[in-house]
DRENVO-155645 format. One record per atom (N, C-alpha, C, O, CB): x, y, z. Coordinates in steps of 0.1 Angstrom, whole numbers, plus 5000, padded with zeros to 4 digits. Each point is the difference from the previous one (the first is absolute). Glycine has a CB too. Layout:
BEGIN
XYZ/...
END
This chain:
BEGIN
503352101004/499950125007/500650114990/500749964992/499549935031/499550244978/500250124995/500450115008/499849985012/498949934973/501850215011/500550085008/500750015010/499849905007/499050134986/502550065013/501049985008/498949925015/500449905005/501750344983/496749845016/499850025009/499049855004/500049935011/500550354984/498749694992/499349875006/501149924997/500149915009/497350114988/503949954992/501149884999/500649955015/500049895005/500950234971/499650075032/500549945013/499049955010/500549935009/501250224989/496949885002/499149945007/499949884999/499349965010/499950214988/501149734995/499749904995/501249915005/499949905006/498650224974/503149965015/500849945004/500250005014/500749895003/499850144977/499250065031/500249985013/499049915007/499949995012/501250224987/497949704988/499049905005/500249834995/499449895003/499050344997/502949814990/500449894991/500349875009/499449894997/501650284985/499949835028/499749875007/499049915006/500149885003/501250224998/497449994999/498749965007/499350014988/499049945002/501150155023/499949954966/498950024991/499349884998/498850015001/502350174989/499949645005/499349924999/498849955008/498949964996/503050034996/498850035021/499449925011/498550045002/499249955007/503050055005/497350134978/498850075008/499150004985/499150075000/502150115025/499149734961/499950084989/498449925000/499050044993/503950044992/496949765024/498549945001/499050115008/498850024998/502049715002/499850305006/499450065014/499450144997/499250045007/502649835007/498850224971/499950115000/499049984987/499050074998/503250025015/498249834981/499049954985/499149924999/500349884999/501150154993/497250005008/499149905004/499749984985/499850084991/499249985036/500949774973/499949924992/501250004986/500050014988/497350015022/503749955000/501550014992/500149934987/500250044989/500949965033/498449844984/500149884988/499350024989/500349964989/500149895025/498250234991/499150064986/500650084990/500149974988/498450055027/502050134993/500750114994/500850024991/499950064989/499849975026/501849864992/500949984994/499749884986/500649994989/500450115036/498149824980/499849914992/499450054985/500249984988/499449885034/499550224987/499550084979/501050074995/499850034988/497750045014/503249965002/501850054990/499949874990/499650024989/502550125033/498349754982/500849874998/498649984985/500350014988/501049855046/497450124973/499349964990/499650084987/499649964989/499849945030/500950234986/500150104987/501249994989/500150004987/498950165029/502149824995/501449994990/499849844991/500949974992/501250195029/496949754980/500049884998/499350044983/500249924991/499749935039/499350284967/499150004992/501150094988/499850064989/497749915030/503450004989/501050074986/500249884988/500649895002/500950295015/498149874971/499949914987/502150014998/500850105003/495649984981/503849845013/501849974995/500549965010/501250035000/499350144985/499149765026/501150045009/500350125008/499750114997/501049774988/499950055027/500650135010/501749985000/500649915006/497150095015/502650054974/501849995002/500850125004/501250004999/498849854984/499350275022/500750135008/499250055002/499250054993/502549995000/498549935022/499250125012/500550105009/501049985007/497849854993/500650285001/500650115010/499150005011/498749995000/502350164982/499749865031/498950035011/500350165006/501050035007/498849685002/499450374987/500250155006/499150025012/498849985002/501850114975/500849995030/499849955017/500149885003/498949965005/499850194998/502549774996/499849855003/500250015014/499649895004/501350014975/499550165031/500650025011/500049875007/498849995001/500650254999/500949685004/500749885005/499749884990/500649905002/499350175022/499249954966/500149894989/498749945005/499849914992/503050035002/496250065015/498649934999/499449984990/499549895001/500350185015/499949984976/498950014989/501349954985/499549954989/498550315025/503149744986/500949954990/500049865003/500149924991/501250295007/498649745017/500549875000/498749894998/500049885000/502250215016/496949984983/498749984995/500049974983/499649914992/499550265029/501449934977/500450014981/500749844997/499549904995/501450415003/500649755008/500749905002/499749854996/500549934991/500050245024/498649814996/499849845004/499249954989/500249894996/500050135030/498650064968/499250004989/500849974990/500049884996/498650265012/502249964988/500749984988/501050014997/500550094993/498349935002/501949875009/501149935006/501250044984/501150055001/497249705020/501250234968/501150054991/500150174992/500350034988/499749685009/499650365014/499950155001/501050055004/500749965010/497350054994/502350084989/501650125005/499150075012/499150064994/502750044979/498149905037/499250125011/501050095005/501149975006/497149885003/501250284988/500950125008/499550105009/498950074998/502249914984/499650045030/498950085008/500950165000/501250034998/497449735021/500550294983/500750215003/499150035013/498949965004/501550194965/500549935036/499550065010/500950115007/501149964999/497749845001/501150285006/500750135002/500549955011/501250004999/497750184991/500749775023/500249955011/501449844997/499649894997/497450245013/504349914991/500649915001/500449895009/500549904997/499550264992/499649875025/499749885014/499049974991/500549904996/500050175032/498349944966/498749924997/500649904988/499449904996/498550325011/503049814989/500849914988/500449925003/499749894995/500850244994/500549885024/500849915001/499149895007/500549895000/501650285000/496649855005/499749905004/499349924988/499749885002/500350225022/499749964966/499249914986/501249934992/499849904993/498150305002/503649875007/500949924994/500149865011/500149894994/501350334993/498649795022/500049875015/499049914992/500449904994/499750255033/498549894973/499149944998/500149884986/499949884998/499150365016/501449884980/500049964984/501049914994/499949914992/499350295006/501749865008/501549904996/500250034982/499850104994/499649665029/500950124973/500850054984/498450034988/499950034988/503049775015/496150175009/498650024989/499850134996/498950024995/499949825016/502150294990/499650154998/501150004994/501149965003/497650165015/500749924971/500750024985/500850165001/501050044993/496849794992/501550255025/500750155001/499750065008/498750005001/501450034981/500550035029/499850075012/500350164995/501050064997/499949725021/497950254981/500050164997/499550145014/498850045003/500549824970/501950185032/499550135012/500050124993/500950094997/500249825024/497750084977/499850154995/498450015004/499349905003/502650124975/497750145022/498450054998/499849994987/500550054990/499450115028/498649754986/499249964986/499250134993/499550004989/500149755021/500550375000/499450114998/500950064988/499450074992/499449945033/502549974974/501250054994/500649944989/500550074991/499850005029/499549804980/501149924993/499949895000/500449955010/501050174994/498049784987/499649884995/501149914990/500450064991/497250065012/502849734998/500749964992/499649994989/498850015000/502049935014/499950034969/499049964989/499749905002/500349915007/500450194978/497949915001/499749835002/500149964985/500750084994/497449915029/501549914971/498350015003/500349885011/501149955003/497350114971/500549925033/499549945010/498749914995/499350034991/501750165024/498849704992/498849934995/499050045012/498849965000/502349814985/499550305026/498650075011/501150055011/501149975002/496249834995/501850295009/500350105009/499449975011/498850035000/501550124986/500149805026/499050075012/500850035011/501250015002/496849864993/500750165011/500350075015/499249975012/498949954999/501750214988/499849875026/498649935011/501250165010/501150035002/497849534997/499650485002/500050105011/501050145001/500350095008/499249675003/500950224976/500950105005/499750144988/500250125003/501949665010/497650194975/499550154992/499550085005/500550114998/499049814988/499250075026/499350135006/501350075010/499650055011/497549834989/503850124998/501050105008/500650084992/500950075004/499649795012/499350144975/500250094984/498550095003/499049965004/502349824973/499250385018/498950104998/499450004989/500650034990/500450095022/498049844988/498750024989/501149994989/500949925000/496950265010/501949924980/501050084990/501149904995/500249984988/499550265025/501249675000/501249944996/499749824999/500849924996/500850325016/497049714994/499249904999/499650014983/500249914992/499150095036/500250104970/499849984981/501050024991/499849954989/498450145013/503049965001/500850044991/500849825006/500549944991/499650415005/499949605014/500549875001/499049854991/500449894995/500650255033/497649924974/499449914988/500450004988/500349894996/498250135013/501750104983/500350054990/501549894995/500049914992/498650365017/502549794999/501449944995/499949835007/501049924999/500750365001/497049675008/500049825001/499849974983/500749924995/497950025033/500150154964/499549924994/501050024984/499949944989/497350075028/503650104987/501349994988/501149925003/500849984990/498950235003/500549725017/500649895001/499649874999/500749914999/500050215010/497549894990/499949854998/499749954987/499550084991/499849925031/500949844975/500049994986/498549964996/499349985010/503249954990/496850064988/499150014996/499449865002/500449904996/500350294991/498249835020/499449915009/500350015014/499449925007/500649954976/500950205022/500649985015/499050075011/499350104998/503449924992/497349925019/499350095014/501050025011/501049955005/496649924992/501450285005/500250065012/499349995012/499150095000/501750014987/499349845023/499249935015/500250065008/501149975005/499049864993/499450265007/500050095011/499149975017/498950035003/501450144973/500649775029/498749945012/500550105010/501150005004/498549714994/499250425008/500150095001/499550015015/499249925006/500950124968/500750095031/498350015014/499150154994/500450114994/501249805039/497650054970/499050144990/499350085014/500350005012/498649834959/499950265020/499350105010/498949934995/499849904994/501550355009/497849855002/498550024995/499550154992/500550105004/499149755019/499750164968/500050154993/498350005007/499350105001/502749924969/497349845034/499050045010/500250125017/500849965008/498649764980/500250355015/500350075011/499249895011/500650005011/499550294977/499249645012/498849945008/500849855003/499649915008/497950224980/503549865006/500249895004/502150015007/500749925007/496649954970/503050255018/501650035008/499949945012/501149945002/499550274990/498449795021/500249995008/499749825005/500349955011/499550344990/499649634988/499649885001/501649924993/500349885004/496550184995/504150024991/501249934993/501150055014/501249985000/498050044968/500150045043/501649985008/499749915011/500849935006/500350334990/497549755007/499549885013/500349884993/500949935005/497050195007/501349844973/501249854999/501349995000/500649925006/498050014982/501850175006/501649994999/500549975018/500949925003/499350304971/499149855034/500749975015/499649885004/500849935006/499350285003/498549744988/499049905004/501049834999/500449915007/497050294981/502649844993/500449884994/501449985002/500349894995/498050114989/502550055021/501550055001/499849905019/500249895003/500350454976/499249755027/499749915012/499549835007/500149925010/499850314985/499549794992/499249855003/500849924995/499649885001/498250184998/503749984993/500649924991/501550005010/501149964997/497550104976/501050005040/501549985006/500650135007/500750015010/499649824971/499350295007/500850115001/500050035015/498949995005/500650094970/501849975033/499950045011/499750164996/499950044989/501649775023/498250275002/499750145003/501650084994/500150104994/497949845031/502749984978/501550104997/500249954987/500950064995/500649955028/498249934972/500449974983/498750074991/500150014988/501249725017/497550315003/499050054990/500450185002/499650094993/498149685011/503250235005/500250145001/500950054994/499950114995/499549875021/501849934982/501250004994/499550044982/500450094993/500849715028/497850074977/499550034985/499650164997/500350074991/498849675009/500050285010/500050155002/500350114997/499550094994/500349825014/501150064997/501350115001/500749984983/500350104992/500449865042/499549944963/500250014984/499250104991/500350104994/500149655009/498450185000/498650054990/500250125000/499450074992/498749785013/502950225004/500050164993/500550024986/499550094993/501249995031/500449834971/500450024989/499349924987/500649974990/501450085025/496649934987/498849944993/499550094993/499550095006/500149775008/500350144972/499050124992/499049874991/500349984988/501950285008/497049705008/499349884994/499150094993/499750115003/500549705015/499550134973/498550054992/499449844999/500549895003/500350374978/497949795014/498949884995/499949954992/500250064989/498949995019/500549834993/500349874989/499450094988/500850054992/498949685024/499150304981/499650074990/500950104996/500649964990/497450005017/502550144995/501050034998/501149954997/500450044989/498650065020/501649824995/501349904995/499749944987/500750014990/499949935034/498250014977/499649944982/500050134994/500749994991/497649785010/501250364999/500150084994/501250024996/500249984988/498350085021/502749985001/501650024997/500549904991/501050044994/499550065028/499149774976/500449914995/499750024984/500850004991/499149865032/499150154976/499250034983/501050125001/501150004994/495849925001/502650175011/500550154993/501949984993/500550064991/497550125032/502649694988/501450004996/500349904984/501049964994/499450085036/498249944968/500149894986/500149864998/500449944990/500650215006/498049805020/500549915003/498049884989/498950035003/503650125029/497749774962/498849964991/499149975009/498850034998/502349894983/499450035029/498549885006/500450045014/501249985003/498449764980/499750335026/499850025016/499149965006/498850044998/502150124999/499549725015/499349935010/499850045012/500850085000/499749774990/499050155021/500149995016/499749825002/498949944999/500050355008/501949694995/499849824999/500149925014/500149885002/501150134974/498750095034/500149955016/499850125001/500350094993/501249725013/497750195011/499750135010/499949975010/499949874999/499150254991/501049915019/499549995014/500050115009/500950005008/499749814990/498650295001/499850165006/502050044997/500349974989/497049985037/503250084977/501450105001/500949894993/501050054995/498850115031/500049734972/501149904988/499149994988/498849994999/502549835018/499850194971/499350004985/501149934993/501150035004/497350184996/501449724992/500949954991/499350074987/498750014999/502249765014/500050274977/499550104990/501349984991/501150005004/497250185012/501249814968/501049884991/499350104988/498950054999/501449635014/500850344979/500150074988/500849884988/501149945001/499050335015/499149714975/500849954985/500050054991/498950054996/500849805007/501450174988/500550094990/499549864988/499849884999/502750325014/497449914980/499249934985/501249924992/501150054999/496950174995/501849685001/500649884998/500950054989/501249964999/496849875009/501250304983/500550004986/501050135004/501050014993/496849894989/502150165027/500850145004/501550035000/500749905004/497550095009/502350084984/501450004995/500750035016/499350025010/500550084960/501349905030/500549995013/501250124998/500850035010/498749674997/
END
């Protein structure tokens, strides 16, 4: 999470957040899964990972379990969302960092970066300048995995990416008070489109830009820095 305003949003949902994260994400094991299989295509080894916006550690303990002799570290501005990824995680998080990723990033180098869900709460402007200082932290060869919720830059189809989003959200469980609740978040949502996002990604220097998973409003979208690149 980012900003005072979506961090506390987030944190006054931190106890419940697990319970609803199948229910709200349709086709979780997919989503989350192409993080895992991207980070697998890193040439040297994975031995330090960051998860920005880790907020209870879902998508780290995913890392985690993959690659079991990895330093993993998660940040996140929301500190209830920490404490439940330190629970989770136990002595497998190499660094518990509370801070906004919009602001302040640890060094690296890093052998990859990711994230699940939480960049689009960053304004345009501070989403690129956050590509920008991932891909000077990461080391040459390293990726950045961004499994994202996106828009449409189609006008004809906005109204078909929010009927699945309720459609597939429902059929997966979601009650009426939890699709509302998400809702009420999505105010602090500034998403742009996957096309766009590979755009921000090149423009930040990033060699090779994928969309390597979609599903209307989920994208997984993965940047690699050139092997020979100085850090």
């Amino acid at each position: 999470m980012t900003s005072p305003a979506a961090a506390d949003a987030f944190s006054d949902h931190a106890h419940e957040y697990d319970a609803v994260r199948r229910r709200l994400v349709h086709g979780y094991d997919d989503f989350y899964g192409a993080v895992v299989e991207v980070v697998r295509r890193v040439e040297g080894g994975v031995g330090r990972v960051l998860d920005l916006g880790a907020g209870t550690g879902l998508l780290t303990q995913e890392i985690a379990g993959a690659f079991p002799e990895a330093r993993v570290e998660v940040l996140d501005a929301s500190e209830p969302m920490l404490r439940y990824a330190r629970e989770r995680l136990g002595d497998r998080v190499g660094a518990v960092h509370v801070a906004d990723m919009g602001q302040w990033l640890p060094d690296g180098p890093y052998d990859a970066v990711v994230s699940a869900l939480a960049i689009h709460h960053l304004e345009h402007p501070a989403q690129r300048r956050l590509f920008a200082a991932v891909r000077e932290r990461l080391r040459p060869g390293g990726v950045f995995v961004n499994a994202e919720q996106v828009t449409t830059a189609v006008p004809q189809l906005r109204p078909a990416y929010d009927a699945q989003w309720y459609e597939r959200n429902r059929a997966a469980g979601a009650t009426e008070h939890e699709l509302h609740a998400a809702r009420t978040r999505m105010v602090h949502d500034r998403c742009a489109d996957a096309p766009t996002l590979l755009s921000w990604l090149a423009e930040a220097g990033f060699a090779n830009v994928d969309c390597v998973y979609k599903t209307w409003q989920l994208a997984v979208l993965a940047g690699f820095t050139a092997p020979e690149e100085a850090t």
